[in-house]
Structures are given as structure tokens and as C-alpha cells.
N, CA, C and O of each residue as an XYZ file, in Angstrom:
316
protein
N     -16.800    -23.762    -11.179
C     -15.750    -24.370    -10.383
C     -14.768    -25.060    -11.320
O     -15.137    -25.714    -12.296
N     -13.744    -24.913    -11.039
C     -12.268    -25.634    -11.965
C     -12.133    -27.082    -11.938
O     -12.202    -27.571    -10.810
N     -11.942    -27.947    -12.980
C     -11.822    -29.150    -12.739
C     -10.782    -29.510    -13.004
O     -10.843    -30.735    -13.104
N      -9.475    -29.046    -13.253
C      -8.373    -29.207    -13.679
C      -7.135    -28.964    -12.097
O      -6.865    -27.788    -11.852
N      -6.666    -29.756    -11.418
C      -6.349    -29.890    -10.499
C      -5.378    -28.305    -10.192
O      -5.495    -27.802     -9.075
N      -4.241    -27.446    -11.492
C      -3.866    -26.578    -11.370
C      -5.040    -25.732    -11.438
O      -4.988    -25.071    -10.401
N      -5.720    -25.505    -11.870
C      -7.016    -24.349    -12.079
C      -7.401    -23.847    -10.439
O      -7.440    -22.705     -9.980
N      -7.722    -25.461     -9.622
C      -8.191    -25.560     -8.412
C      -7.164    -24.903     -7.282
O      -7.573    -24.505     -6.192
N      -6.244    -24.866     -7.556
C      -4.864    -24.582     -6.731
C      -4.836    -23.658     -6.831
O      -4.632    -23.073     -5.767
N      -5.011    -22.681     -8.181
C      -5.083    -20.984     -8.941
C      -6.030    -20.506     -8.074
O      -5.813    -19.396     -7.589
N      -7.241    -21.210     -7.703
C      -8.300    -20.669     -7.110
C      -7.894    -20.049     -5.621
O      -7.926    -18.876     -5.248
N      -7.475    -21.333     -4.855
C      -7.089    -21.388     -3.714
C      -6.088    -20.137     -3.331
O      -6.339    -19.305     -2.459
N      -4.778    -20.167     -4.240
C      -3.514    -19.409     -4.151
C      -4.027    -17.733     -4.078
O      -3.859    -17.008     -3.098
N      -4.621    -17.372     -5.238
C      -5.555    -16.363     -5.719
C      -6.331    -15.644     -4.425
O      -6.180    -14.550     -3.882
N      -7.087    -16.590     -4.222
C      -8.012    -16.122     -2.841
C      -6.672    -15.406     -1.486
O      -6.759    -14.358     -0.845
N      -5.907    -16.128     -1.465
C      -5.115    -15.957      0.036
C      -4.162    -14.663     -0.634
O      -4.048    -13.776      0.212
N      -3.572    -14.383     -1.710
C      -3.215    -13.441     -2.166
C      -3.898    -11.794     -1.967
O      -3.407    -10.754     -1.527
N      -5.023    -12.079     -2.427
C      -6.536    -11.461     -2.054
C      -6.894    -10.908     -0.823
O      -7.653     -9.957     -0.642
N      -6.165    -11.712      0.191
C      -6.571    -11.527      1.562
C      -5.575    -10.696      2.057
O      -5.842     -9.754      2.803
N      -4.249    -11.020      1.639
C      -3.256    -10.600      1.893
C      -3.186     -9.245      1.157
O      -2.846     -8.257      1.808
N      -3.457     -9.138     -0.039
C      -3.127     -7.909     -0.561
C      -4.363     -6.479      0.099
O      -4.248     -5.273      0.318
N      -5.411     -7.447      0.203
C      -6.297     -6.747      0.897
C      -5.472     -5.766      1.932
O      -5.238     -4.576      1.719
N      -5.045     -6.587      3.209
C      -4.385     -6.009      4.297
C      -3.768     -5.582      4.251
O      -3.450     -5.245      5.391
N      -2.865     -5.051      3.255
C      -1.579     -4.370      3.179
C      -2.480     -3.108      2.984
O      -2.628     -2.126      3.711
N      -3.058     -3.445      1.737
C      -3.547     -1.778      1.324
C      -4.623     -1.118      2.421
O      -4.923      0.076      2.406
N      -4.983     -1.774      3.066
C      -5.510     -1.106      4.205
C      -4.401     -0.455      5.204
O      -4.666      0.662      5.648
N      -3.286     -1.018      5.556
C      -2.419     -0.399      6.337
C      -2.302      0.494      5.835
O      -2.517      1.559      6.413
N      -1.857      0.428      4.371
C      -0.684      1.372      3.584
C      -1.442      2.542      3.718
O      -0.747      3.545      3.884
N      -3.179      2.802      3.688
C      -4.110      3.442      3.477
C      -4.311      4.144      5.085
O      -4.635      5.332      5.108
N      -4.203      3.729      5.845
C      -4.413      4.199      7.435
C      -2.942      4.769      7.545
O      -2.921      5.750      8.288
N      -2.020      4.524      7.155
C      -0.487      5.477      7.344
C      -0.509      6.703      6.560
O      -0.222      7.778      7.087
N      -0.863      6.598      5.214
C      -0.932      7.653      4.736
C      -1.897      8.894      5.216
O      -1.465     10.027      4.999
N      -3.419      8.725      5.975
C      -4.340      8.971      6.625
C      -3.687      9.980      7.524
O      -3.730     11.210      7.516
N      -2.877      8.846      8.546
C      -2.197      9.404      9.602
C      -1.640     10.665      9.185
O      -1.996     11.736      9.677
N      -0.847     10.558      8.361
C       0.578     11.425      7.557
C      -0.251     12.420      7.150
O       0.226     13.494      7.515
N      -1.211     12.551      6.597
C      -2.242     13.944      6.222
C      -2.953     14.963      7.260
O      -3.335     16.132      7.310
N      -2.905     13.989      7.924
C      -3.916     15.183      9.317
C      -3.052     15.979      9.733
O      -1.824     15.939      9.646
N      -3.652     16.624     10.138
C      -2.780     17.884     10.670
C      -2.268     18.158     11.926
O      -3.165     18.390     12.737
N      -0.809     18.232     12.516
C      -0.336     18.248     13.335
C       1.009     16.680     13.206
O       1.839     16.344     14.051
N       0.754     16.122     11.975
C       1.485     14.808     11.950
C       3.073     14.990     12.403
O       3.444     15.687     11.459
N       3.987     14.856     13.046
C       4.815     14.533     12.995
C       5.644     13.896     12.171
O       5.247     12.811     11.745
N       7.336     14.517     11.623
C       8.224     13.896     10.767
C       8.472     12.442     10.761
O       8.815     11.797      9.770
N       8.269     11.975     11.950
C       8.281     10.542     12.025
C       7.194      9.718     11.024
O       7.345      8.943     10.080
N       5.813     10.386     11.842
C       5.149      9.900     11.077
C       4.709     10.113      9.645
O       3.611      9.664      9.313
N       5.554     10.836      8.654
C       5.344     11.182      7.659
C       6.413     10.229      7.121
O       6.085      9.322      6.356
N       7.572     10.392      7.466
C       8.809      8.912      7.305
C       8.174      7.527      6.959
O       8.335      6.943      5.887
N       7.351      7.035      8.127
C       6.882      6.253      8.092
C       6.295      5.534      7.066
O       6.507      4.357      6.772
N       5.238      6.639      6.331
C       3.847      6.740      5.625
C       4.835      6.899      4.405
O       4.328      6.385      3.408
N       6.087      7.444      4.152
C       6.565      7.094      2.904
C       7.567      5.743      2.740
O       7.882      5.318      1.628
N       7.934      5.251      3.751
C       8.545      3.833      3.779
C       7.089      3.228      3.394
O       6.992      3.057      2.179
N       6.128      2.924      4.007
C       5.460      1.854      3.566
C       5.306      2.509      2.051
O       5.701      1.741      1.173
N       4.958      3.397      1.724
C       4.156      3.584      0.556
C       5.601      3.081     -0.755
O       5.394      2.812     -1.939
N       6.613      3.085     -0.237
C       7.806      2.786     -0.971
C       7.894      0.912     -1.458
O       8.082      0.329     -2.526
N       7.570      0.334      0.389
C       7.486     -0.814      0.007
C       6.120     -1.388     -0.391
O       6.270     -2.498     -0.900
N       4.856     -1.006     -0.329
C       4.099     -1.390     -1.439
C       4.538     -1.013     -3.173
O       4.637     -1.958     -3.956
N       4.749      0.237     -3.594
C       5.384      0.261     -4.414
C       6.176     -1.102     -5.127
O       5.927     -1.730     -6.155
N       6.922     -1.205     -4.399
C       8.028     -2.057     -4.888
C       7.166     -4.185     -4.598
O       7.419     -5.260     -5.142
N       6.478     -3.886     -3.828
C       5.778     -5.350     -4.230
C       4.455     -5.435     -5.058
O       3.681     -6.387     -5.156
N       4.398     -4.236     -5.610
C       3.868     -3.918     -6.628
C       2.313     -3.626     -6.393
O       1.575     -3.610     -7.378
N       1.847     -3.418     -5.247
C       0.490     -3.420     -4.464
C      -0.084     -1.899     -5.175
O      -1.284     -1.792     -5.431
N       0.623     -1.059     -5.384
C       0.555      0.532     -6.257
C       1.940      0.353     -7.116
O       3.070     -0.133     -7.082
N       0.808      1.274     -8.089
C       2.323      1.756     -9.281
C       3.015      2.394     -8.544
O       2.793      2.664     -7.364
N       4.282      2.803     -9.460
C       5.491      3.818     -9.064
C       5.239      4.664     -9.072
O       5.626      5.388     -8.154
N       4.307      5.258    -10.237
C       3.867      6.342    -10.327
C       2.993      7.148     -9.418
O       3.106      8.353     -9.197
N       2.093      6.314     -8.914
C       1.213      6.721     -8.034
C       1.633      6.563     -6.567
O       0.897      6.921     -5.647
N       2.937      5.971     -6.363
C       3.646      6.221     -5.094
C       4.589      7.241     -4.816
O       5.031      7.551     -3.710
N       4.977      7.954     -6.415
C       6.001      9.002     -6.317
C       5.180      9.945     -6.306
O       5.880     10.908     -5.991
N       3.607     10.494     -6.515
C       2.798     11.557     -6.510
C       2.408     10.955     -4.782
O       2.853     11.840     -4.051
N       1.867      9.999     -4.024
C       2.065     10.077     -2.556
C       2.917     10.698     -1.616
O       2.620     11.314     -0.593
N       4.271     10.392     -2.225
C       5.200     11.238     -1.489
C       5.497     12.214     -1.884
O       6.474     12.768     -1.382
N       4.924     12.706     -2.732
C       5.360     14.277     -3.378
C       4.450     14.853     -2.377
O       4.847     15.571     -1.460
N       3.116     14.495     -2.586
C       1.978     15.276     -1.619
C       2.309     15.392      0.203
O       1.918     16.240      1.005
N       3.291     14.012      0.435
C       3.275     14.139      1.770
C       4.150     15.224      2.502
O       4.098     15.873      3.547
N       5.302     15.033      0.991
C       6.351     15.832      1.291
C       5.778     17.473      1.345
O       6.013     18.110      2.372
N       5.005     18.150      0.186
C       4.315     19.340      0.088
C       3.893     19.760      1.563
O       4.310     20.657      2.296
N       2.694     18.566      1.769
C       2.226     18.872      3.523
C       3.589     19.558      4.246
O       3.990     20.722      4.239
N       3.983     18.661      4.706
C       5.155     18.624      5.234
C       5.969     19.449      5.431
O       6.455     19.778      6.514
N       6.247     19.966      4.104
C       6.946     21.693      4.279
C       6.311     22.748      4.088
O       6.929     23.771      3.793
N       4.586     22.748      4.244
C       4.200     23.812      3.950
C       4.157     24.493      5.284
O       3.787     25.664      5.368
């Protein structure tokens, strides 16, 4: 346990970050889901690359690994 009053705050901040980042990537993870099955709709493939854009960009996934998401969704998509 931290005895340094910022350490204790790191702990706290850390944890709720944690919780939060948790939940995103579970969404981000159930949209993309959606977007793969078969029969998905353009909407819902839109969708599944907006979020995957804005995790991206709050940094929850690399860039990299969000521009191979939408490459794959896009592939589906027009195959």
C-alpha cells in the first residue's frame, strides 16, 4: 500500500481508469462482433468502424491495429 499521499491518489485514479477502459473495450469488442456475423448490415459495419476509430484515437488500441479492423470489416463487407 502507498504511503505517499500522490502514490495513494495514483492508486485510486488508476483503478477508475481500469474500469473505464475496461468498458469501452468491451463495447468496442461486441460492435465489432456484431459487424462480422453474417448478414450485418452497412450501418452496422459504419458503426463498428466509428467506434473502432474513436478508441483508436483515445488510445484504448493502436492505429495500427485499428486500420487492420477496418480493413477486415471493410473486406467482409464487399465480399
Amino acid at each position: 500500500m502507498p504511503n505517499i499521499k500522490s502514490a495513494k491518489k495514483r492508486v485510486i485514479t488508476s483503478e477508475a481508469r481500469y474500469e473505464a477502459n475496461k468498458s469501452a473495450k468491451s463495447a468496442l469488442r461486441t460492435s465489432i462482433k456484431k459487424a462480422r456475423e453474417d448478414g450485418a448490415d452497412a450501418a452496422t459495419v459504419k458503426a463498428a468502424v466509428v467506434s473502432v476509430d474513436k478508441a483508436a484515437g483515445k488510445g484504448l488500441i493502436h492505429k495500427n491495429k485499428a486500420a487492420r479492423i477496418k480493413s477486415q470489416l471493410a473486406k467482409k463487407a464487399n465480399a
